[in-house]
Phi, psi and omega in degrees: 000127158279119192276123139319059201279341194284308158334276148344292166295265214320316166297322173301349179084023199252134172256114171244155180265123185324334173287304162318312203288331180289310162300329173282001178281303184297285179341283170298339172291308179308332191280307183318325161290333155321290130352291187302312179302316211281341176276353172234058157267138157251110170236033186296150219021022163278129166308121190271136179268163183225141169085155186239145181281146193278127155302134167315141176079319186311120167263125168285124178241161180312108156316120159277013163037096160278140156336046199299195221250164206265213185274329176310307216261349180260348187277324183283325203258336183281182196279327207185123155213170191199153195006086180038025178212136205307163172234120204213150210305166175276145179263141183290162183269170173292344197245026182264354177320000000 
């Protein structure tokens, strides 16, 4: 399959340098292939685990929940808001280029 990095950047919004773009290209081909070997694991009677186990030593503690700052004082902090609601730019349509 051939990647399209230009493309890619471009939906990201990304200004890339042909060298960049080449490089993030190699990459992501490297990551697909990866991908692909780990999708032709045979893992007929590996047990599957669900959920993840608390590491030895770890202690994990109980979320403190704080006050954050209110709707007001963040609604006062955007670039744009209007009747109690942020205001942000319209996203170009895909075929509006």
């Amino acid at each position: 399959m051939k990647i399209d990095m230009k493309h890619i950047a471009d939906l990201a919004k990304l200004r890339l340098s042909p060298g960049e773009l080449e490089s993030m290209e190699r990459d992501l081909e490297m990551v697909l292939a990866h991908i692909e070997r780990l999708a032709g694991i045979d893992l007929e009677g590996v047990e599957p685990t669900f959920g993840s186990r608390e590491p030895a030593g770890v202690r994990l503690q109980q979320d403190d929940p704080k006050p954050g700052l209110s709707r007001a004082c963040l609604l006062e902090l955007a670039p744009s808001a209007r009747d109690g609601h942020y205001v942000v730019p319209a996203r170009e349509s895909e075929g509006g280029r």
